[in-house]
Backbone as numpy.savetxt, mean C-alpha at the origin, in Angstrom:
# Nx Ny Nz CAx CAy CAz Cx Cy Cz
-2.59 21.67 13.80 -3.99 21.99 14.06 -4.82 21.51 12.87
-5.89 21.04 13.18 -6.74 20.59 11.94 -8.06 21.64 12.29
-9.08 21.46 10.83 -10.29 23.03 10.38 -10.89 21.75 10.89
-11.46 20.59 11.59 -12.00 20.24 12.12 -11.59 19.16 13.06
-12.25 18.99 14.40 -11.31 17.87 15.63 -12.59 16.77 15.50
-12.50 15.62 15.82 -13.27 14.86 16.27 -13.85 15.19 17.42
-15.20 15.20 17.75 -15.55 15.34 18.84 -16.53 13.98 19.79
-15.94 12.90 18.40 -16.98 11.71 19.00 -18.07 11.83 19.03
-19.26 12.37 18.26 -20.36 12.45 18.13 -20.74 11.44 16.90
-20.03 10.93 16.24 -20.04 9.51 15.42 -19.69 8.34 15.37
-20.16 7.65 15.60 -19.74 6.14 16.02 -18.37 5.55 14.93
-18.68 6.13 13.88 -17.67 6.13 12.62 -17.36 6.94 11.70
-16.32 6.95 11.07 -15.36 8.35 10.19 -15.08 7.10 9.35
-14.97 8.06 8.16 -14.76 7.22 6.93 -13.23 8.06 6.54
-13.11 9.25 6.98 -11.40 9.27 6.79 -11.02 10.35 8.18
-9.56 10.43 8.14 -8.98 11.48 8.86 -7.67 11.87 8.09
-7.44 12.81 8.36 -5.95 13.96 7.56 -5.49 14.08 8.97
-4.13 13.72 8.40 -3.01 14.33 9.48 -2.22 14.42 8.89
-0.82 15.06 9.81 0.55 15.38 9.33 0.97 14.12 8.63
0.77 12.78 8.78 1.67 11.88 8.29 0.99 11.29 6.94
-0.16 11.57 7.01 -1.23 10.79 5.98 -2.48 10.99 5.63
-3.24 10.90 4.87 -4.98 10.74 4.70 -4.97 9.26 5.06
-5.80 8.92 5.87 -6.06 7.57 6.50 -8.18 7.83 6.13
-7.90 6.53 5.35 -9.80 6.34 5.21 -9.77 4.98 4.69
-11.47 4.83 5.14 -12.43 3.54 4.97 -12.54 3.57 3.38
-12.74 2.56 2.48 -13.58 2.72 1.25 -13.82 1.21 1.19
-14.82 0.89 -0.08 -14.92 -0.09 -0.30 -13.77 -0.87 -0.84
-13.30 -2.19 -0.80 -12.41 -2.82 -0.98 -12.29 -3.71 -2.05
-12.15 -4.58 -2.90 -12.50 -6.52 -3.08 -11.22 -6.98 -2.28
-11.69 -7.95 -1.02 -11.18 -8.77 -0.23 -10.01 -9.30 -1.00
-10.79 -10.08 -2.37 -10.12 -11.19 -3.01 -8.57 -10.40 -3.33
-8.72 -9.30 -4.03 -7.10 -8.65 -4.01 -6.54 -8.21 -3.09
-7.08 -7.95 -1.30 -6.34 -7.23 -0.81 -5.21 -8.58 -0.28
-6.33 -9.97 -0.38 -6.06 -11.37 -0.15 -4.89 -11.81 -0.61
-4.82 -11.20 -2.13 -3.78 -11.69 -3.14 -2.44 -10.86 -2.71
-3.29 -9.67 -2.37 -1.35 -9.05 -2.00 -0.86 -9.68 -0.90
-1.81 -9.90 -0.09 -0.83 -10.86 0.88 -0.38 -12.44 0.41
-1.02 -12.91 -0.27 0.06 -13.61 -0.65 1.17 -13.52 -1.63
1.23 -12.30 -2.25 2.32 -12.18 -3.23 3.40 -11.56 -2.21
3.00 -10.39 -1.05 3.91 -10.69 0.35 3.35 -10.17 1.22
3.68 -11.39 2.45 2.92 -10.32 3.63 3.01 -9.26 4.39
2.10 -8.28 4.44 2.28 -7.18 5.10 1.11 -6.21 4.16
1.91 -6.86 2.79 0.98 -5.84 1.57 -0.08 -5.77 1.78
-0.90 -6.33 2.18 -2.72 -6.49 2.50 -2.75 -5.86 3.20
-2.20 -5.95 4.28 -2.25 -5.19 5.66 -1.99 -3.39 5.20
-1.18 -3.43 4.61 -0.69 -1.87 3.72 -1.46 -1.16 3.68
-2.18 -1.72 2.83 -3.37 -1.44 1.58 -4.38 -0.93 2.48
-4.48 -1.90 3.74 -5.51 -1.27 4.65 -5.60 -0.18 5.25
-4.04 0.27 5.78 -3.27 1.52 6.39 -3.26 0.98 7.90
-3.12 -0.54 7.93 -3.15 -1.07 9.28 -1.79 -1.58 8.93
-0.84 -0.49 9.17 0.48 -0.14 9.45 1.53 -1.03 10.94
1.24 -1.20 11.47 1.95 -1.89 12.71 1.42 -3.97 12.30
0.54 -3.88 11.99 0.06 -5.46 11.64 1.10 -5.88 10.15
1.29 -4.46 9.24 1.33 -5.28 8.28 3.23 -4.63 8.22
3.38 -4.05 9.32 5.17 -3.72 9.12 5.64 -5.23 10.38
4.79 -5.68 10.78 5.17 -6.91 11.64 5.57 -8.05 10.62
4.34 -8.48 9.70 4.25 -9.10 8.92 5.21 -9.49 7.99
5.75 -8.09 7.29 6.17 -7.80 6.23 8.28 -8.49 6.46
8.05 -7.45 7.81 9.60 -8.37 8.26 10.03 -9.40 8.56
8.76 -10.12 9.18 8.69 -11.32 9.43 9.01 -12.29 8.24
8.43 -11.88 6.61 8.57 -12.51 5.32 9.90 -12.50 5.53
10.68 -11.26 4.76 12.20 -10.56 5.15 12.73 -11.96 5.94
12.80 -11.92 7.04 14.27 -12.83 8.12 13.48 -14.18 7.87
12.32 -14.68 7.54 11.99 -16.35 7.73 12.58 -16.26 6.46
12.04 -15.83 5.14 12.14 -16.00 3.48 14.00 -16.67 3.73
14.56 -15.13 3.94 16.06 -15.58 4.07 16.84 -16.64 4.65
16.26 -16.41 5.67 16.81 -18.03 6.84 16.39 -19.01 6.58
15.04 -19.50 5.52 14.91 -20.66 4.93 15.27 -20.92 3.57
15.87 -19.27 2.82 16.21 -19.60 1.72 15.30 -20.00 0.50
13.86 -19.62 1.10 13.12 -19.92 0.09 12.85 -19.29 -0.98
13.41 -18.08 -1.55 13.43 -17.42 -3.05 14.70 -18.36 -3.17
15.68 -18.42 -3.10 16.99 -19.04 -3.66 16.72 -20.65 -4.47
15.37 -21.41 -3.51 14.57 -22.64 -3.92 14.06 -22.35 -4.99
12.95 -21.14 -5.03 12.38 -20.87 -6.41 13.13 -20.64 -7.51
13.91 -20.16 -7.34 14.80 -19.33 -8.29 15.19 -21.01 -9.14
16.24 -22.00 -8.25 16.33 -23.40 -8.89 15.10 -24.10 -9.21
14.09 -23.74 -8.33 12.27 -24.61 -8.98 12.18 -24.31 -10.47
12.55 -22.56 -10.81 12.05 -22.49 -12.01 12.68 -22.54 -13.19
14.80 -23.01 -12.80 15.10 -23.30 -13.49 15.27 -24.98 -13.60
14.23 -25.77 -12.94 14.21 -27.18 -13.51 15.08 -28.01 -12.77
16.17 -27.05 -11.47 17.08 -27.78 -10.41 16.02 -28.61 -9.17
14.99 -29.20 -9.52 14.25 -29.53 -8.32 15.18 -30.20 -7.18
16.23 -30.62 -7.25 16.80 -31.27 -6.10 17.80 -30.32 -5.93
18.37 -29.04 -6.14 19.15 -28.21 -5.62 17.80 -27.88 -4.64
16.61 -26.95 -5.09 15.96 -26.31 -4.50 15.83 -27.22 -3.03
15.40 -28.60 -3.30 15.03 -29.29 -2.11 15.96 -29.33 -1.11
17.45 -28.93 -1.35 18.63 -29.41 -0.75 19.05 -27.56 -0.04
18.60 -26.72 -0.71 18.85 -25.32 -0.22 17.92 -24.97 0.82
16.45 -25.75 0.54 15.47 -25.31 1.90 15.83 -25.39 3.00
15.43 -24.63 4.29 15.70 -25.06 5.72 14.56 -25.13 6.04
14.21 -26.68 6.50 12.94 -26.79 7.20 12.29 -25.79 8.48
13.77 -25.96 9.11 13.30 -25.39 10.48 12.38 -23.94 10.46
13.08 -23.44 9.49 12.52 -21.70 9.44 11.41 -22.22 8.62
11.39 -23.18 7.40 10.36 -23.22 6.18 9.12 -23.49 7.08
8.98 -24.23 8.11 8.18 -25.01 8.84 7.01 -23.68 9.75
7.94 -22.57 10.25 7.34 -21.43 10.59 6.81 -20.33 10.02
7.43 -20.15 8.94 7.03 -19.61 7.59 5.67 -19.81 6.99
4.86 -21.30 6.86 3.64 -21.12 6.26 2.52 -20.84 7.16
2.61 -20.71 8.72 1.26 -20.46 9.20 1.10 -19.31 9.41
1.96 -18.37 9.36 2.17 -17.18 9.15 1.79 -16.17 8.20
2.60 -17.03 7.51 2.08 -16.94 5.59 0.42 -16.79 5.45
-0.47 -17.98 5.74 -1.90 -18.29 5.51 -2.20 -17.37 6.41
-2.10 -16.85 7.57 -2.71 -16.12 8.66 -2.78 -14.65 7.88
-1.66 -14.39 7.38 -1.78 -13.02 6.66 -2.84 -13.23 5.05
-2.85 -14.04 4.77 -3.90 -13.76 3.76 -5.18 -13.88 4.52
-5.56 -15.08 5.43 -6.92 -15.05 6.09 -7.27 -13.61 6.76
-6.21 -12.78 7.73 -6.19 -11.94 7.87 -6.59 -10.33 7.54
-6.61 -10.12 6.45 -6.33 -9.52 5.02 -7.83 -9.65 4.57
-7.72 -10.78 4.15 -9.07 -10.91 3.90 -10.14 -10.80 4.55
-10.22 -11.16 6.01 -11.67 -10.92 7.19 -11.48 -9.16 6.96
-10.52 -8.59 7.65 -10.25 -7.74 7.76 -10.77 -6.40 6.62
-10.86 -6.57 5.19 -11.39 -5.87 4.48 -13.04 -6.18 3.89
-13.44 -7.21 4.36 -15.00 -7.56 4.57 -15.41 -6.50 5.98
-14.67 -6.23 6.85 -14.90 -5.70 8.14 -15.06 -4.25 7.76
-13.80 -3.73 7.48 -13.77 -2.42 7.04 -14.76 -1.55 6.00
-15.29 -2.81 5.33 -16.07 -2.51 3.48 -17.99 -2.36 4.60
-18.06 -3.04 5.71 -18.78 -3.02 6.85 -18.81 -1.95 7.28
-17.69 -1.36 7.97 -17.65 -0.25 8.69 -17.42 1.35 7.60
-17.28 1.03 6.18 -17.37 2.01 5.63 -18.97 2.39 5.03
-19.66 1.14 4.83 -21.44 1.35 4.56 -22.13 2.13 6.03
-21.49 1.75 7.00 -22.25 2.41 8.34 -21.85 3.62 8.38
-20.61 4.19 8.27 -20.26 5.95 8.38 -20.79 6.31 7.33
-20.58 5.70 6.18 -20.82 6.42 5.11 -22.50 6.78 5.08
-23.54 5.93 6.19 -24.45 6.28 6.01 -24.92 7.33 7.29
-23.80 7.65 8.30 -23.97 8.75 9.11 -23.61 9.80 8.28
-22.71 9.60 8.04 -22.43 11.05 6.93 -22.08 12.01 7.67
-20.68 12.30 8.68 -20.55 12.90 9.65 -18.70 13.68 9.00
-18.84 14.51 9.57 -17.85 15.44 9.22 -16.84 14.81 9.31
-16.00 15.46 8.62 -13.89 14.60 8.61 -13.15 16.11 8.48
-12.19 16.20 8.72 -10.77 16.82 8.50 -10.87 17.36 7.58
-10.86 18.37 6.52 -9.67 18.53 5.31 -8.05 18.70 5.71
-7.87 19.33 6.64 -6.66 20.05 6.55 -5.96 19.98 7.66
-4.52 19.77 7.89 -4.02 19.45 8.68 -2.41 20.43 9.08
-1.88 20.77 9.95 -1.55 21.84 9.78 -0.28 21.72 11.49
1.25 21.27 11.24 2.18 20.91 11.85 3.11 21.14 12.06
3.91 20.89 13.12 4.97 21.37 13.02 6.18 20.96 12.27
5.79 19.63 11.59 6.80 19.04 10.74 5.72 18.91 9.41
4.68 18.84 9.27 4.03 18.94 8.00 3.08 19.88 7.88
2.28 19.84 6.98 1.03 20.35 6.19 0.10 19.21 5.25
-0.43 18.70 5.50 -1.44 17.79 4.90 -2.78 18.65 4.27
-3.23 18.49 3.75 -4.85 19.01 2.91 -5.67 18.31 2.25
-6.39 17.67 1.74 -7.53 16.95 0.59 -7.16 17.86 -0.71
-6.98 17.29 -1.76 -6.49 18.11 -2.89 -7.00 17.05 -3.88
-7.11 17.18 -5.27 -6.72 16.63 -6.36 -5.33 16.25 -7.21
-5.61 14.57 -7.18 -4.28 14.59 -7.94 -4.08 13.42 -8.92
-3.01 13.24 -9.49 -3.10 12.94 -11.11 -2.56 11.19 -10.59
-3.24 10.07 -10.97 -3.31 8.58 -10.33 -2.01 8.43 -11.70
-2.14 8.94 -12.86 -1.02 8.89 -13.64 0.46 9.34 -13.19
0.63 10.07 -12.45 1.79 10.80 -11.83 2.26 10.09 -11.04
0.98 9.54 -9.87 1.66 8.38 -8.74 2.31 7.26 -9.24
1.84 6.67 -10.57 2.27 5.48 -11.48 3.56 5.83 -11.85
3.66 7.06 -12.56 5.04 7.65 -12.99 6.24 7.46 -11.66
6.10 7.70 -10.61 6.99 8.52 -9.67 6.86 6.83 -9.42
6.00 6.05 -8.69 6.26 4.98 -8.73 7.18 4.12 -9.29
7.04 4.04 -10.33 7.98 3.13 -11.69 9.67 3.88 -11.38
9.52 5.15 -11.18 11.17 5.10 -11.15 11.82 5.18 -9.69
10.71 4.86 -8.90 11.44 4.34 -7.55 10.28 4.35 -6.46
10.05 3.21 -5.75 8.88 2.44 -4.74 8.77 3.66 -4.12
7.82 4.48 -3.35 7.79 5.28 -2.52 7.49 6.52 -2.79
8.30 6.99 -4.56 8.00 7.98 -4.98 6.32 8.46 -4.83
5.48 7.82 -5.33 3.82 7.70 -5.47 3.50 7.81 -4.69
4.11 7.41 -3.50 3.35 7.46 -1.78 3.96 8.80 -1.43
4.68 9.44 -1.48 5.31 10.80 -1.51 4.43 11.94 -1.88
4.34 11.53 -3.33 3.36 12.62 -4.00 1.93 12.71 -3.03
1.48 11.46 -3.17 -0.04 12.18 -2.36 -0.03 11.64 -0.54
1.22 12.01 -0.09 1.32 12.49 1.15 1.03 11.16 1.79
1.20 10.00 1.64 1.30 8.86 2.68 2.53 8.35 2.95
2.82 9.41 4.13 4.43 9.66 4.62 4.85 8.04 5.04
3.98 7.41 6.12 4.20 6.37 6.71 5.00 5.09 5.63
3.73 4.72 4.82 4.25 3.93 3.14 5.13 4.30 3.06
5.34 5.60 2.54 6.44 6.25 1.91 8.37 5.90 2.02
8.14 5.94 3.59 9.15 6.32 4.38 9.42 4.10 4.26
8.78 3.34 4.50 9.08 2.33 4.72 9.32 1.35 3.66
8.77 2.03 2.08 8.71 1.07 0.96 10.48 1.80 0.84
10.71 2.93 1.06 12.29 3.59 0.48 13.23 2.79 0.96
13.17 2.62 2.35 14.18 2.03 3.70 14.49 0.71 2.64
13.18 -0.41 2.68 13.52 -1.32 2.40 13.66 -1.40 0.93
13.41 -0.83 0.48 13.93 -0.76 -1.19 15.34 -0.86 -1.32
15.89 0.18 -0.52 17.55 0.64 -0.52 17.97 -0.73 0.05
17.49 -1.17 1.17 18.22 -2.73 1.56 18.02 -3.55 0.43
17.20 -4.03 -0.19 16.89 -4.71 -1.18 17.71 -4.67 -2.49
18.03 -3.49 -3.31 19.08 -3.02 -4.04 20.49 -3.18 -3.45
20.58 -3.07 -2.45 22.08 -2.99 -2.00 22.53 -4.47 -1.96
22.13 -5.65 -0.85 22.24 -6.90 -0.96 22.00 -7.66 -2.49
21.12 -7.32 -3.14 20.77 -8.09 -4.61 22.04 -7.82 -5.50
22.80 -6.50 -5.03 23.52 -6.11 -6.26 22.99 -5.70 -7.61
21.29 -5.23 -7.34 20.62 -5.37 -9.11 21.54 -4.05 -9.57
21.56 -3.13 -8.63 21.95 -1.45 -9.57 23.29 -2.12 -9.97
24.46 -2.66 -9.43 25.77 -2.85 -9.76 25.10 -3.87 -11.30
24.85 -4.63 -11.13 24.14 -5.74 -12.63 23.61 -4.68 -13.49
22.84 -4.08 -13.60 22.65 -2.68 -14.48 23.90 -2.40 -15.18
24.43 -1.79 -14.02 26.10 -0.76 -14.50 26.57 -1.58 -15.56
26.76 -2.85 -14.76 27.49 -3.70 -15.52 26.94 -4.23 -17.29
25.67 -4.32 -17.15 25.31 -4.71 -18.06 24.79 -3.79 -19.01
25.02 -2.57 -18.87 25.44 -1.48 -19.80 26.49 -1.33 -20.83
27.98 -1.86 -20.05 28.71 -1.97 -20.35 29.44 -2.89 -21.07
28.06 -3.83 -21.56 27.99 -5.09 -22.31 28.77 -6.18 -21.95
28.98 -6.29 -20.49 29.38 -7.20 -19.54 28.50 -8.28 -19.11
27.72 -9.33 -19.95 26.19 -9.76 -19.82 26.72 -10.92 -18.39
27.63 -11.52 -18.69 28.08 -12.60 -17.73 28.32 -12.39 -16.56
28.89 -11.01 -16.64 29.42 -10.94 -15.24 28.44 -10.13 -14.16
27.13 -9.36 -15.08 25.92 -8.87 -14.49 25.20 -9.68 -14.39
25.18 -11.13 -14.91 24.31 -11.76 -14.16 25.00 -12.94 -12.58
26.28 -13.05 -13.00 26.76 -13.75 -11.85 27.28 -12.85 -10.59
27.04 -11.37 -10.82 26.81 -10.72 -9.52 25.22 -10.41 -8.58
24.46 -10.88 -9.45 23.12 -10.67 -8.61 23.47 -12.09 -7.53
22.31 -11.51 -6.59 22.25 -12.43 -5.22 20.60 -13.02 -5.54
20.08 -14.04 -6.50 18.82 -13.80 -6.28 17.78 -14.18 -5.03
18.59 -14.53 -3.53 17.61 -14.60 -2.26 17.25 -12.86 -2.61
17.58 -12.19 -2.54 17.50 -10.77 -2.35 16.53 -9.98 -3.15
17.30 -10.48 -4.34 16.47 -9.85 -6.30 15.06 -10.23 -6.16
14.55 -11.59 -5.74 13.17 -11.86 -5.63 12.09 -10.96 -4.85
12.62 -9.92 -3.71 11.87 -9.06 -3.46 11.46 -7.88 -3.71
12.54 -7.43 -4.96 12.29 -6.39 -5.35 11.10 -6.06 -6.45
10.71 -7.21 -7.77 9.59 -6.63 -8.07 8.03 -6.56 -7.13
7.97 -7.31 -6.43 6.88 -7.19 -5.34 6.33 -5.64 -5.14
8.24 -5.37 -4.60 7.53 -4.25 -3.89 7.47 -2.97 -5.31
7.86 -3.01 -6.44 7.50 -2.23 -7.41 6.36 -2.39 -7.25
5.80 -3.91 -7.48 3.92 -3.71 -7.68 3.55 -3.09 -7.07
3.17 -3.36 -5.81 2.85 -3.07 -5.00 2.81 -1.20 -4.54
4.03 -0.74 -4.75 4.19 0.86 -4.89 3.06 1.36 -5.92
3.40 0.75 -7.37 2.57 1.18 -8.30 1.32 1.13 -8.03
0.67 -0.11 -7.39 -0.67 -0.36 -7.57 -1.61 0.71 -5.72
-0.81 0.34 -4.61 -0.98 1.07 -3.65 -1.08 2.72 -3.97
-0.16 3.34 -4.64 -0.55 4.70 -4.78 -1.45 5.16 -6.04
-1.49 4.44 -7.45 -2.56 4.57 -8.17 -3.92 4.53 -7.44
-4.23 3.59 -6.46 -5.63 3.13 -5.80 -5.65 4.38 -4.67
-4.73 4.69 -4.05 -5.13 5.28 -2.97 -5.04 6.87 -3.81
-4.51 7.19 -4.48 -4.75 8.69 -5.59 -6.11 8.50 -5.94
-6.87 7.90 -6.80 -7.74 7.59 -6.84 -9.22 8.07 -5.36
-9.26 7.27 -4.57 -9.43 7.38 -3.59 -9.89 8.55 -2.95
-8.68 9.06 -2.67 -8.04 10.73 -2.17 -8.94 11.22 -3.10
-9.18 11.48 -4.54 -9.41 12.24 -5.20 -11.37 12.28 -4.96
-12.03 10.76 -4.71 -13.15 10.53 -4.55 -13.23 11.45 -3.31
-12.66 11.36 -1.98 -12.79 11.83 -1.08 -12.42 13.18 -0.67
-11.94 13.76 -1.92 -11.84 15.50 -1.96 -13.00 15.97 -2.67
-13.87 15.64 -3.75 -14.67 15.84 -4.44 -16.40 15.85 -3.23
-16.20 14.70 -2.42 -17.20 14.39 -1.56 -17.72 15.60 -0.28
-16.12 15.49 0.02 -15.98 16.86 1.30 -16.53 18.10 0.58
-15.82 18.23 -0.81 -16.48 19.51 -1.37 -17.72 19.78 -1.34
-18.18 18.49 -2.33 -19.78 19.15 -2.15 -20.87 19.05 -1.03
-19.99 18.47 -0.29 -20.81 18.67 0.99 -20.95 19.90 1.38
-19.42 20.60 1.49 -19.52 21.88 2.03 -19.67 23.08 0.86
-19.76 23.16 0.14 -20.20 23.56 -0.58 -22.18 23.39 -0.31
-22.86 22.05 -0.37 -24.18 22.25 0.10 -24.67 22.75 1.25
-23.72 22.32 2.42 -23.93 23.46 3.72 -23.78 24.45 3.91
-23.19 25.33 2.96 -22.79 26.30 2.98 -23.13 27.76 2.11
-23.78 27.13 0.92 -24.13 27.79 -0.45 -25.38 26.99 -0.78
-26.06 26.08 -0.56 -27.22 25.23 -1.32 -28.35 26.22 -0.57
-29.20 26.65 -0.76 -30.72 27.14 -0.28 -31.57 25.97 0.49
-31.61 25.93 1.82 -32.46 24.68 2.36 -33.74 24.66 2.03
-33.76 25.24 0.93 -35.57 24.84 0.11 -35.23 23.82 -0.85
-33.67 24.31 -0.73 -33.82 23.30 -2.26 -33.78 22.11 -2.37
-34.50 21.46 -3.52 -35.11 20.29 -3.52 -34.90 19.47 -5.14
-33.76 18.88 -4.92 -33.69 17.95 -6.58 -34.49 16.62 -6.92
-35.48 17.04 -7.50 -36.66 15.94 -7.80 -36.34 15.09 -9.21
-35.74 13.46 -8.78 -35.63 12.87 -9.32 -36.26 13.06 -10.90
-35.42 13.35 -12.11 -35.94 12.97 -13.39 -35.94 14.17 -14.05
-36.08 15.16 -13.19 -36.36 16.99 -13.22 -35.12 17.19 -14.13
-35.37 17.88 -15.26 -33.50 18.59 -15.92 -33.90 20.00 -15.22
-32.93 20.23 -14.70 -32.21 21.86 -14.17 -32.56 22.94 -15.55
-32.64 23.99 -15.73 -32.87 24.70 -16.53 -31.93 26.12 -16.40
């Protein structure tokens, strides 16, 4: 049950609370939501909370990347093998791979010019939202919370940050593929190993088609739940004093520009 339902009396909502998430509009810059999609696709799409576009996307990187082998290319690009790399590509998949690729940044990009649109128009109805959300598998609320903590929980594992301030959906999908990502790369076994001052043999057990996706999605964890903590926190402060002014303000009252309070 949520302390308030939509009743469609606004053409636009700048957020909603539910069991799985705070889902809201804010202003954006295109140009980075642009860049995460090209550092991988889906991430833009993420960022947006347009979840089904950007978990399409994102797998799509996943099985073309692999089947054309194109981290395994970079990996020889940047150690100076230019004709291994050329000889490891597979056209066939490489060939499907870039319009895909460009579509998710063009994508990404219209897409948060649209939204940064549709958040100046609600934001200038100024129409009620959710705080609180209330389930049979969760509890959601608008709260305050620490953008340092999401960074923390972040850094020692993708998902953690999306956990803390309740964006189950993220959450649940940066973990899944994290754990695939670690498991195929072999990075945790290269760790062990290279603890154990085994330097050779931790580096000739990594897989790097695999290893190349894992800092992505660190960024990406880190920077997605710092921004959206952030966020959350603008949009708990907002609800407050709203209700707080509907509720407690005197409708005489009147704050005249320049006036100090006394």
């Amino acid at each position: 049950m949520n302390n308030y339902s939509n009743d469609n009396t606004a053409r636009r909502y700048v957020a909603n609370v539910s069991v799985v998430g705070t889902t809201q509009v804010h202003l954006r810059n295109p140009y980075i939501i642009g860049w995460w999609s090209a550092a991988f696709p889906g991430f833009g799409h993420l960022l947006l909370s347009k979840y089904i576009r950007g978990y399409m996307l994102f797998m799509w990187e996943v099985i073309v990347n692999l089947k054309s082998h194109l981290n395994l290319a970079m990996v020889y690009s940047f150690q100076g093998k230019i004709d291994l790399a050329k000889d490891v590509l597979d056209t066939r998949w490489l060939l499907m791979y870039i319009p895909v690729y460009l579509f998710a940044i063009w994508d990404s990009y219209r897409t948060t010019i649209d939204l940064n649109k549709v958040y100046l128009l609600a934001e200038h109805e100024k129409h009620r939202i959710n705080s609180f959300s209330l389930g049979a598998i969760e509890i959601n609320y608008l709260d305050k919370r620490s953008p340092f903590l999401s960074v923390i929980w972040s850094l020692f594992i993708p998902g953690l940050g999306q956990l803390y301030i309740h964006r189950i959906l993220t959450a649940f999908f940066v973990i899944i593929w994290l754990v695939i990502f670690f498991y195929f790369s072999h990075a945790l076994e290269a760790i062990s190993l290279l603890f154990l001052g085994k330097v050779q043999k931790s580096i000739s057990v990594l897989d790097p088609q695999w290893l190349l996706f894992i800092p992505s999605v660190y960024g990406f964890s880190i920077f997605d739940s710092y921004m959206n903590t952030v966020e959350n926190n603008k949009l708990y402060e907002k609800e407050q004093r709203k209700y707080l002014q509907e509720h407690y303000q005197a409708s005489s009252f009147r704050m005249i520009k320049g006036q100090k309070v006394k």
